[in-house]
N, C-alpha and C positions, 0 to 999 in steps of 0.2 A: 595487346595489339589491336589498334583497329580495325574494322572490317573494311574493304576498299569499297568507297562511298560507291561508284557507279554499280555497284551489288543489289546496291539498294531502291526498289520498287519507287517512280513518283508516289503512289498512293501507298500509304504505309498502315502497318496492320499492327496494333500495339496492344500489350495482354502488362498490367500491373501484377504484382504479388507482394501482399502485407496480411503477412499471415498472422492470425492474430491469438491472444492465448483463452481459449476457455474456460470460463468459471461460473461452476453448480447451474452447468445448463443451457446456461447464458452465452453468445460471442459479441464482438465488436464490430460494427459496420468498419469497413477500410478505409476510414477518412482521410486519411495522408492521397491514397489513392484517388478516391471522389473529387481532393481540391485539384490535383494534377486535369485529371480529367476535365472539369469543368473550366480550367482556368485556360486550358489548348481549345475547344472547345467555343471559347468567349470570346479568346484575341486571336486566335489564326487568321492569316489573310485569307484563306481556302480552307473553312472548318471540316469540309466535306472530304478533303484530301486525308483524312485519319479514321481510320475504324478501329474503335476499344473495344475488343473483346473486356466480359463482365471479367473482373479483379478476383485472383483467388486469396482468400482469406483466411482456408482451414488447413491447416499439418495433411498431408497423404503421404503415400507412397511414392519413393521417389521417383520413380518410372510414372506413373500417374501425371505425376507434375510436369515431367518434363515434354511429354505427350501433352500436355495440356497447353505448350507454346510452338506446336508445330506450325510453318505455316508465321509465322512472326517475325514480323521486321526490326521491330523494337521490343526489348524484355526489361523492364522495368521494377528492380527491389527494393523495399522499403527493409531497412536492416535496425531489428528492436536486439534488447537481450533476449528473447526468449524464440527469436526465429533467426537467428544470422546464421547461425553454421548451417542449417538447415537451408534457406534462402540461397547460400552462397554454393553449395554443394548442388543444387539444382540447374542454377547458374553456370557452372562449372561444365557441368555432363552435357546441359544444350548448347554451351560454344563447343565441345568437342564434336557434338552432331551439325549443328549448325554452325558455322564459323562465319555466316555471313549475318547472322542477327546481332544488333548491337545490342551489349550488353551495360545497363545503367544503376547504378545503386545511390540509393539516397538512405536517410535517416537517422538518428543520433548515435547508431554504432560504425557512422560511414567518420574514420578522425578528419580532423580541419588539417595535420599536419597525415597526410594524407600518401606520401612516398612509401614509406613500407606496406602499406596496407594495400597498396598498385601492385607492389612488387613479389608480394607475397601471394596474390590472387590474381596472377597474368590474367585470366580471363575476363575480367570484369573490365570493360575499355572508358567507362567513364565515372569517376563519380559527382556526384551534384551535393553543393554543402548549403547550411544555413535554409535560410528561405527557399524553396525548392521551384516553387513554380515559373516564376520568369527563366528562370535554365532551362529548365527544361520544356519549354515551348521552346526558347532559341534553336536548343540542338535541334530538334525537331524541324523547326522551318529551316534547318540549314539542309539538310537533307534533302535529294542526293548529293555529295561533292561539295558536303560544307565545309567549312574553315571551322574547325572548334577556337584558332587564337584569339578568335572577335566576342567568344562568349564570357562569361562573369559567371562566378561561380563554381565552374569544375574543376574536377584534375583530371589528369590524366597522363601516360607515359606513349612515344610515341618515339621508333627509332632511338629505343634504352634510355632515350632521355626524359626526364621529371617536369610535366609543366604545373602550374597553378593558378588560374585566373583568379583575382580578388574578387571576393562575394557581391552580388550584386545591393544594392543599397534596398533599405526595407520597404518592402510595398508599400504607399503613404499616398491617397486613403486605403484603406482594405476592402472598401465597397468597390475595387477594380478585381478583387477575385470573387468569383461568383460561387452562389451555394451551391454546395453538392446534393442537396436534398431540393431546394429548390428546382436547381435547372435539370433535376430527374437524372443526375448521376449512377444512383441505387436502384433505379424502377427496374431495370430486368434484372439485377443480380436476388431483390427480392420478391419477382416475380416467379424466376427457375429456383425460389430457396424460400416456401412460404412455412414452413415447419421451423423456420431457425428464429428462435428467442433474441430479437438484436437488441444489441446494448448500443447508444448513441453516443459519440464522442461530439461536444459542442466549444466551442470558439467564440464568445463574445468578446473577447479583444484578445490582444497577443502584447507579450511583452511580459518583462520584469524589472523591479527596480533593483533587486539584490542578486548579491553576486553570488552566494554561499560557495564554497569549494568543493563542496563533494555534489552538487551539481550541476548542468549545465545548461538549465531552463535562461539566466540570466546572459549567460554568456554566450546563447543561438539566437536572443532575440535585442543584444545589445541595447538592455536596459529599458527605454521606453517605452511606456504601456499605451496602446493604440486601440481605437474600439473600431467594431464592425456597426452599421448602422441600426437604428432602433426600430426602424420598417422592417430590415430583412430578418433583426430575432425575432419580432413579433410573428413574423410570415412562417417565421423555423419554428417555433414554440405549437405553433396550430398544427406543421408537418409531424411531428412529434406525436400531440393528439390522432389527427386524421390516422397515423398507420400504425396506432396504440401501440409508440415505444413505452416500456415500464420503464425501466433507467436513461435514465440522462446521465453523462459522465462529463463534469466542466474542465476544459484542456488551460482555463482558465489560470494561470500561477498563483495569480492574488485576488480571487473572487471576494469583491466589498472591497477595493484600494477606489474603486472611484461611485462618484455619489451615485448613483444612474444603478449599481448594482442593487440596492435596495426596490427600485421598480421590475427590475426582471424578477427577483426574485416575486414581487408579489404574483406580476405576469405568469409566472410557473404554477404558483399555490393557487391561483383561480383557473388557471386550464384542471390541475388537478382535482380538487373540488368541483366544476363542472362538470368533465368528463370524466374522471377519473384515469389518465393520463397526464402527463409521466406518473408511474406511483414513486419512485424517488429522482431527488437529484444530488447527485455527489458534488460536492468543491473542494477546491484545497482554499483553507481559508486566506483572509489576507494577512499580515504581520503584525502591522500597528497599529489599524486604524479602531479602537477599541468601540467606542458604540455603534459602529454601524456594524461591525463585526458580529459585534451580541444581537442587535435589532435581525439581521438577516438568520445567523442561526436559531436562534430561539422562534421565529416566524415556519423554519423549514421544520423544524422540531415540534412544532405545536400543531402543523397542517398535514404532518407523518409526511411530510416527503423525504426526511432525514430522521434518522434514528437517536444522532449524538451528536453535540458540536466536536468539532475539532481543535486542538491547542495543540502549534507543533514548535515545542521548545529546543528540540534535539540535545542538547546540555545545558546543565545551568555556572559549568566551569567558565571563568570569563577568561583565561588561555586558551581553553577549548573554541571557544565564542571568537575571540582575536585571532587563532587559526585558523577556522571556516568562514572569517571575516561575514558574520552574523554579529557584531558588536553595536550594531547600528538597530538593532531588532531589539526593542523595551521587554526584557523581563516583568517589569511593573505591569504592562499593559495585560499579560497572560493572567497574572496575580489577579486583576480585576477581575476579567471574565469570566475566570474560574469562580469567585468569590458571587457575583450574578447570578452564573447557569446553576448555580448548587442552590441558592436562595429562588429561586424560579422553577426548582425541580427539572431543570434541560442537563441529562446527560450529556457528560464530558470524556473524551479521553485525550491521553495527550502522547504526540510522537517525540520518542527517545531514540536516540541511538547508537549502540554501542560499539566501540572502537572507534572514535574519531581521533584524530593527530590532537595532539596537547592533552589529551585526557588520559587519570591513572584509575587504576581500582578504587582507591581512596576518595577522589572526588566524583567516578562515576556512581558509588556505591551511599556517598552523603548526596548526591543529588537525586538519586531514586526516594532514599527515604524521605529527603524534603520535598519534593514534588508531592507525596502522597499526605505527611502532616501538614502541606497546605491546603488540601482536602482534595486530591484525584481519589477515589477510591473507585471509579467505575470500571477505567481502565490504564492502563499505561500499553500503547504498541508497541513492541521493540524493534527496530530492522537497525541489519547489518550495514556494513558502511562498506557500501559497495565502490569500484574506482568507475565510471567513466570515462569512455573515450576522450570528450569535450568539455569535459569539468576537469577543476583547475587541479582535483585533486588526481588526474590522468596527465597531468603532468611528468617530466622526470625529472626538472629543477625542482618542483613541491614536495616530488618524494623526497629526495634528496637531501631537502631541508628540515624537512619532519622523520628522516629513516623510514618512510611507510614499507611496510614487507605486506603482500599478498597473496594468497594463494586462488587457484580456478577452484570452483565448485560446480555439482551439477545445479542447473536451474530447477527450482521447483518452486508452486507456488502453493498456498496453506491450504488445503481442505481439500486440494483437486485429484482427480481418481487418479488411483496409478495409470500409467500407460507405459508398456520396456519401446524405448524405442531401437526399433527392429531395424534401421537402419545405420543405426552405431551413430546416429547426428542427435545427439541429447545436446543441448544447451549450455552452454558454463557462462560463470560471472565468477568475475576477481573482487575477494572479500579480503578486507582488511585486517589483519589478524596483530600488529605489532606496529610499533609505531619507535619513538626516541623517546615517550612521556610513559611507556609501560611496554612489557614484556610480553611477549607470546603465551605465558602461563597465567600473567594478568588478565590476558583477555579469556584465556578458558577462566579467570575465578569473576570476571564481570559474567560472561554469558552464565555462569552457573547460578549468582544471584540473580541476575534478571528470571531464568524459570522460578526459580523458587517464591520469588515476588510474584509471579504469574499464579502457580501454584495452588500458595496458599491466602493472598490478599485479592487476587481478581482472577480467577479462573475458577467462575460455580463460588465465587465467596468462600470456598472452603472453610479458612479459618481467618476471616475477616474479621470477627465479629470478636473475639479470643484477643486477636492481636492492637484492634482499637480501642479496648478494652485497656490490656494492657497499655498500651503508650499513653492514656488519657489519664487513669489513675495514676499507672505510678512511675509515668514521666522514661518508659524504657522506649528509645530511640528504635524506629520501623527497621534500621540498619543494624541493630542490636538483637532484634528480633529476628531477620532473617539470615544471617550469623551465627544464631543459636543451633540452626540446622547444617552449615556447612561446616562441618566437622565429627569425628566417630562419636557414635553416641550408645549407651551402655544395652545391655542385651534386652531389654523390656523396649527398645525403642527401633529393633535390629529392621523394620520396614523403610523409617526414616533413612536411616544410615546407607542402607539401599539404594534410595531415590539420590540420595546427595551423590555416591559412589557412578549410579546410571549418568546424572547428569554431567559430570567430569569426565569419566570416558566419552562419552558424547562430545561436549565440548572440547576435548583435547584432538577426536578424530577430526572434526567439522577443520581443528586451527590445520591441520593436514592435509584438508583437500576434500574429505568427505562430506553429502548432504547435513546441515544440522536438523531436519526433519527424521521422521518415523513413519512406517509404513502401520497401520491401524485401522481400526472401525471408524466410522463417522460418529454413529451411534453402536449405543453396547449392543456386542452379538450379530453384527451387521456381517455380510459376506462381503461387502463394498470396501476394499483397501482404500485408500486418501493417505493424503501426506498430510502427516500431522506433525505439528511443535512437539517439544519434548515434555512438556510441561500437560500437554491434552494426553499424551501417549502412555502417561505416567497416570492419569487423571481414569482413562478410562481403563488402565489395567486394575488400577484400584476397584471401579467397578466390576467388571468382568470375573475378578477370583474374588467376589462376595467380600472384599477385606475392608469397609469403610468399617465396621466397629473396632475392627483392633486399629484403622490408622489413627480416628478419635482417639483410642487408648494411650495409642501409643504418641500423640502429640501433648497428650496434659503430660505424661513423661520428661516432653522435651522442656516446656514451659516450666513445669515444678521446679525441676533441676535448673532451669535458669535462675528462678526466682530465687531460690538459695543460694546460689553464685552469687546474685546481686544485693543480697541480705532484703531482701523484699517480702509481702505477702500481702496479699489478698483476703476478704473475709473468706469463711468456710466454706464451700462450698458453689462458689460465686464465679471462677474457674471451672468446672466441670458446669456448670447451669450453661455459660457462655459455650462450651464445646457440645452440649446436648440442642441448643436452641440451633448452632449453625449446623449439626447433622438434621432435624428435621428439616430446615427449610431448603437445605440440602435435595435431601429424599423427596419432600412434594415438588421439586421442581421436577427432578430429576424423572420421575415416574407417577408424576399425577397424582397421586392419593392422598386422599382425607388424613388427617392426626390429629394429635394432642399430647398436648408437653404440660407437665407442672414442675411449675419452675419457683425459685424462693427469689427472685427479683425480678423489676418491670425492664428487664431485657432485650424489648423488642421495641418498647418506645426511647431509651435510652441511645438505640441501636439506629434509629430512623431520626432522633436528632442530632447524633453525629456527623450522617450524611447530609442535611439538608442542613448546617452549622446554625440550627435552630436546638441547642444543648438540653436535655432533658434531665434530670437528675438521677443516679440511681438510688432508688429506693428498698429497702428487704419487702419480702410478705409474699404469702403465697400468693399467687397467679395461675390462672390454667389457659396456656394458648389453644388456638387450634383453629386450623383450616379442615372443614367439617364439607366440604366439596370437594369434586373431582376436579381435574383441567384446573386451567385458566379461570379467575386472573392468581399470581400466585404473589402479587404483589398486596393483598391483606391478609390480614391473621384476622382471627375474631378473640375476644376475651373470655373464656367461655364465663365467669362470676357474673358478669353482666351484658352477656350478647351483642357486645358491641363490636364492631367493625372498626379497627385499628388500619387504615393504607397506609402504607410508606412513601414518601415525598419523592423518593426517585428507584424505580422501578431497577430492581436487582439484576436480570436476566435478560436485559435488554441485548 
């Protein structure tokens, strides 16, 4: 219900809220908020008529918050997954205090198809879709005793009845919204908050050319990619500098789809190397455009503003691909770059993700282990397939068409401290757990090989080095190998059989509603809870009860017994050398200290040209490794027979 306009103050008092999520230390400037602000702000006919209380950004107490809009004309939410119940619940309690402040929700959890979502949260009297800021300056200047039917863009209900204004058409130039760092949006929120680590969220154009279904990046910015002008990033990249933001975060969809991205980029690496500001810059990279793609990450990679390139494949099923209509996205082009960053030594990882519509065990479980023989060995992400409001796969003809079954879970994000929240407003998201292309037990036996690839081939390398081993000699498929553990295994290996056991309850709780995280140390022996993956949680209990020699043991167990299943072998000893080289480099990462391995083969050069697909041959004959220093860097060995310093091509522990 609306408030009745003549309630409302000529000069109006507005307070935003985008609360944003946490992580190791770090927050987000409230940039959704900053562009509303500045964008009312630039076009008012009477700018002077609006006073913005500074934007809250951080989770409090809901009392706190709600005190915190007294005195408020206008209350303004930006609605993420990780603050809407939260947000809305604030929302809620100050229309029942206040019933005359209007109440406004914007952002990608607010639906386009927007009538239940009215109807289910009376309080909320407007919300604003798509591009937010020309609405919301309207409502604004309609006030007091405005007409919302003259607006574009919102919904709203009004005497029980459902209206919908068509979205307004896409700001075109965007140099008509003005910076929010620029026109001093932020100055007092980080003037009263100088202790907070901000993290910058950046806009060099807006837009996407793809549709994919399980998001909704394409389908809020209806395709066309539009840039912001080359004066005002320049002008932001120095704002950046001057109030030594460390992360830059690009809100960019397809950073490198247009040629001009390889200049900001450089533009970044020279602010950095002068002042050392930004120290990184995050992108999501762009899809096709293969050499500028390589040129830009390997440039951010070699100037440390970026740790690893990005390759975000999602499946390599072309059903799968045909369903998230990604069929238009070159697997070839991934195939290259991967093929480059590895000959270049530029760490790679690549985004997976499991349970999408069209995909079974079968072809999710042959396309992990190809992704990895075409050489990812750094890392693979995995994320759940989450639904969206405004993505196509938040549909209910989509579902419908693919059977999608979901369940809520709580929100949580990887590595972040525990916090109970004390106000019963924890977060959920709806994760995809079944589909019409596999089963609800399919998806607990995908999430279970996905840890176990975590594991044992990229999490600490555990047993990378055993397993590359194996698939290069003697041609045993990485889905053969990680197979071998998902099933009982005889009483010499009863740790294994454990973790497989841990990880299927786990998986089977998560397909039912529960966190698929673990509460744990960050580091071993730490007092510090975090939510960890299954596969970290699994990783540091190994450490924690001293058991990494029997997990060694008990893995050449696993492997033996395969081998003889597959009528295969290895020379003598050449198996256990592989399983003693990756526990020490194991251990000197793990805890800093010097070693020495003798080993009956050159295992460690063999090992370093695997990864950098520069092949070494394996040779017999004694050797003695050893890292004979404390710390860093733990990416050489030394030879001890002839003192030599052995580096490996792409850095382990990155």
């Amino acid at each position: 219900m609306l408030p009745p306009m003549g309630q409302l103050t000529a000069s109006l008092i507005i307070r935003l809220m985008q609360v944003n999520q946490p992580h190791m230390g770090q927050i987000y400037l409230p940039y959704a908020a900053g562009l509303l602000e500045s964008y009312v702000r630039g076009h008012a006919q009477n700018p002077s008529r609006y006073t913005f209380l500074p934007p809250l950004f951080r989770r409090m107490a809901l009392e706190q918050a709600v005190q915190a809009f007294r005195l408020v004309d206008v209350a303004g939410f930006s609605l993420y997954t990780w603050n809407s119940r939260f947000s809305l619940a604030v929302a809620q309690e100050l229309k029942r205090r206040q019933p005359q402040t209007l109440i406004v929700v914007g952002g990608p959890e607010v639906p386009e198809r927007s009538e239940a979502f009215l109807r289910a949260q009376p309080w909320v009297d407007l919300c604003v879709h798509a591009e937010g800021e020309r609405s919301f300056l309207a409502l604004l200047e309609a006030l007091p005793g405005g007409d919302w039917a003259g607006i574009a863009g919102i919904s709203y209900l009004k005497a029980g009845a459902y209206f919908r204004q068509a979205n307004t058409p896409r700001i075109n130039p965007l140099e008509d919204i003005p910076s929010p760092y620029l026109s001093g949006a932020f100055d007092l929120l980080m003037k009263t908050h100088p202790s907070e680590d901000w993290i910058a969220l950046w806009e060099t154009n807006r837009g996407c050319p793809f549709s994919c279904s399980f998001c909704d990046w394409g389908s809020a910015t209806r395709s066309k990619v539009l840039g912001f002008g080359d004066a005002r990033l320049e002008a932001e990249i120095g704002w950046f500098v001057k109030h030594r933001i460390k992360v830059v975060f690009s809100c960019d969809a397809n950073f490198g789809i247009l040629k001009r991205d390889q200049q900001i980029t450089e533009a970044m690496v020279q602010a950095h190397q002068k002042h050392g500001f930004p120290q990184t810059f995050v992108i999501q990279n762009t899809k096709n455009v293969t050499d500028r793609a390589y040129q830009i990450q390997k440039r951010l990679c070699e100037s440390g503003l970026n740790q690893s390139a990005t390759l975000s494949l999602q499946s390599l099923n072309p059903e799968v691909l045909k369903a998230i209509r990604r069929e238009n996205i070159s697997l070839q082009s991934y195939r290259e770059l991967q093929i480059r960053f590895r000959r270049d030594g530029v760490p790679t990882y690549t985004d997976m993700i499991v349970g999408l519509p069209g995909e079974s065990y079968d072809s999710f479980a042959d396309g992990i282990a190809q992704v990895i023989s075409e050489g990812q060995h750094h890392h693979i992400r995995y994320f759940n397939c989450y639904v969206l409001p405004n993505a196509e796969l938040g549909d209910p003809a989509y579902q419908a068409e693919y059977g999608v079954e979901f369940v809520s879970i709580p929100y949580v994000f990887s590595n972040d401290a525990v916090s109970e929240s004390r106000d019963g407003l924890g977060e959920q998201q709806q994760m995809v757990v079944a589909c019409k292309s596999y089963s609800r037990e399919d998806w607990v036996k995908m999430k279970t090989y996905a840890w176990f690839s975590e594991l044992l081939h990229f999490n600490r390398k555990l047993l990378q080095l055993p397993l590359m081993l194996l698939n290069l000699e003697l041609g045993l498929s990485f889905r053969t190998l990680f197979e071998a553990y998902m099933r009982p295994q005889p009483t010499q290996a009863w740790m294994l059989e454990d973790i497989w056991r841990f990880f299927l309850r786990k998986a089977r709780a998560a397909s039912l509603g529960e966190t698929p995280f673990c509460l744990g140390p960050l580091v071993s022996n730490s007092p510090l809870q975090v939510w960890l993956e299954a596969h970290d949680y699994v990783m540091m209990g190994i450490l924690q009860s001293q058991s990494l020699d029997a997990f060694y043991q008990q893995n050449q167990v696993v492997l033996e017994n395969l081998l003889q299943e597959q009528g295969l072998s290895l020379p003598a000893g050449l198996l256990q050398d592989s399983l003693s080289l990756s526990r020490s480099l194991f251990l000197g990462q793990a805890h800093g200290q010097p070693w020495e391995l003798r080993l009956g083969w050159n295992l460690w050069e063999f090992y370093q040209g695997l990864l950098s697909d520069q092949p070494v041959p394996l040779r017999p004959g004694a050797v003695v490794y050893c890292k004979d220093w404390a710390g860093p860097p733990y990416d050489q060995l030394q030879e001890k027979s002839n003192h030599k310093k052995i580096k490996n091509f792409i850095n382990l522990y990155n």
